[in-house]
C-alpha positions in Angstrom: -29.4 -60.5 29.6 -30.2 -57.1 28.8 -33.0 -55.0 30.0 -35.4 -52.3 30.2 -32.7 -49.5 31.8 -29.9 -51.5 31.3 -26.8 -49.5 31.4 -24.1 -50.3 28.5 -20.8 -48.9 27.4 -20.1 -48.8 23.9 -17.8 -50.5 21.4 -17.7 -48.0 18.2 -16.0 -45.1 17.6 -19.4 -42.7 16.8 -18.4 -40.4 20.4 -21.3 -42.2 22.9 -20.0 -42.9 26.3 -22.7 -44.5 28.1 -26.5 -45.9 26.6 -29.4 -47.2 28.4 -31.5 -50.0 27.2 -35.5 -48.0 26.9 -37.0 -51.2 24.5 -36.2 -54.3 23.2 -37.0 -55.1 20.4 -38.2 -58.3 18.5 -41.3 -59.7 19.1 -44.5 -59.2 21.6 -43.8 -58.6 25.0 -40.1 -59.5 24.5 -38.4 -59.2 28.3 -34.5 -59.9 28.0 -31.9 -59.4 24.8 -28.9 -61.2 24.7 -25.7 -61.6 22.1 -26.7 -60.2 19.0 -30.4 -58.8 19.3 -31.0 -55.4 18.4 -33.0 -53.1 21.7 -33.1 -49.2 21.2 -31.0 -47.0 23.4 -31.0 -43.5 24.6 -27.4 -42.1 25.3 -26.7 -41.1 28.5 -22.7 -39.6 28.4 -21.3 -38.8 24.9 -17.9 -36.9 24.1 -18.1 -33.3 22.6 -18.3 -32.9 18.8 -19.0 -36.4 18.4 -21.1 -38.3 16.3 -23.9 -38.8 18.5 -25.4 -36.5 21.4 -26.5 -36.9 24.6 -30.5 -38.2 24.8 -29.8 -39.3 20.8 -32.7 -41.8 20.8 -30.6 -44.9 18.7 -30.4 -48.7 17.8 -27.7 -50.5 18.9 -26.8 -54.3 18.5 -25.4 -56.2 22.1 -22.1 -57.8 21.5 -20.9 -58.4 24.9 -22.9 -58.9 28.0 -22.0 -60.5 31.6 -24.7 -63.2 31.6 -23.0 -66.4 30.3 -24.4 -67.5 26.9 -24.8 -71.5 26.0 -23.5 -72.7 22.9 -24.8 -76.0 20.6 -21.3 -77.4 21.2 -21.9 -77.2 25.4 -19.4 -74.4 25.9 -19.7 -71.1 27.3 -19.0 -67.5 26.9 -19.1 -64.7 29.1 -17.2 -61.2 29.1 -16.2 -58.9 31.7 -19.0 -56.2 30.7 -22.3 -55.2 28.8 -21.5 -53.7 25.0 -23.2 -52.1 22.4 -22.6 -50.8 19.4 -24.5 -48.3 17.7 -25.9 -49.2 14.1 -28.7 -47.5 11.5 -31.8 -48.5 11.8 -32.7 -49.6 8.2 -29.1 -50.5 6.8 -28.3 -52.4 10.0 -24.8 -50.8 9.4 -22.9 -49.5 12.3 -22.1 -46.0 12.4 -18.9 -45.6 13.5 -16.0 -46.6 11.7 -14.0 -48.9 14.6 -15.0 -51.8 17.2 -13.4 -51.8 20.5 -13.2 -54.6 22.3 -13.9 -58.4 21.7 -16.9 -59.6 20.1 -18.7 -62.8 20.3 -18.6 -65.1 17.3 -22.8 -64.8 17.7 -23.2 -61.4 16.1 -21.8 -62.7 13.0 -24.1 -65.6 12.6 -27.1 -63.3 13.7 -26.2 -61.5 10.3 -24.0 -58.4 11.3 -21.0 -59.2 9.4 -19.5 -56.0 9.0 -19.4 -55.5 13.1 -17.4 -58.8 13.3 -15.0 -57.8 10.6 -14.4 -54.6 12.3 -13.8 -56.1 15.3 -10.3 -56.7 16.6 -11.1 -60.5 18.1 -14.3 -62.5 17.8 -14.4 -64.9 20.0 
């Protein structure tokens, strides 16, 4: 469950180091985002000469997050931390060229196929 001020690393290659949840988006008055919704992010720590600077003002799509999720079949899946990856905001493309990390098996189905493909291991 991500929210307003949520800290999050990042699983892309495009240079940011930390981001903060500032909105999520999808619908009115929409409180938490989980596995594969789309919240915009400010970047708090980025690397020098990367692709993004620090207070870039960005969309990113959750992949990982603490809070277990529920599946249909009854199962359950839960990581070790809170992930983002940074994407464009009209081509829903992400904008680095490598995922690090796992990624649930969620983001595909929620239509960002090119993340899971990326990805070393969806889970």
């Amino acid at each position: 469950m991500i929210q307003h001020r949520t800290h999050l690393k990042v699983a892309d290659n495009t240079g940011a180091k930390d981001l903060m949840c500032i909105r999520v988006l999808g619908g009115y008055k929409k409180r938490y985002a989980r596995i594969g919704d789309i919240i915009t992010v400010t970047v708090k720590a980025a690397q020098p000469y990367g692709m993004v600077k620090k207070s870039d003002i960005l969309h990113a799509v959750i992949v990982r997050t603490k809070k277990e999720l529920r599946r249909k079949d009854g199962s359950y899946i839960r990581f070790d931390d809170n992930a983002a990856v940074i994407i464009d905001k009209k081509s829903k493309e992400p904008k680095g060229t490598r995922i690090f990390g796992p990624v649930a098996r969620e983001v595909k189905l929620k239509g960002f196929n090119k993340i899971a493909s990326l990805a070393p291991e969806v889970l």
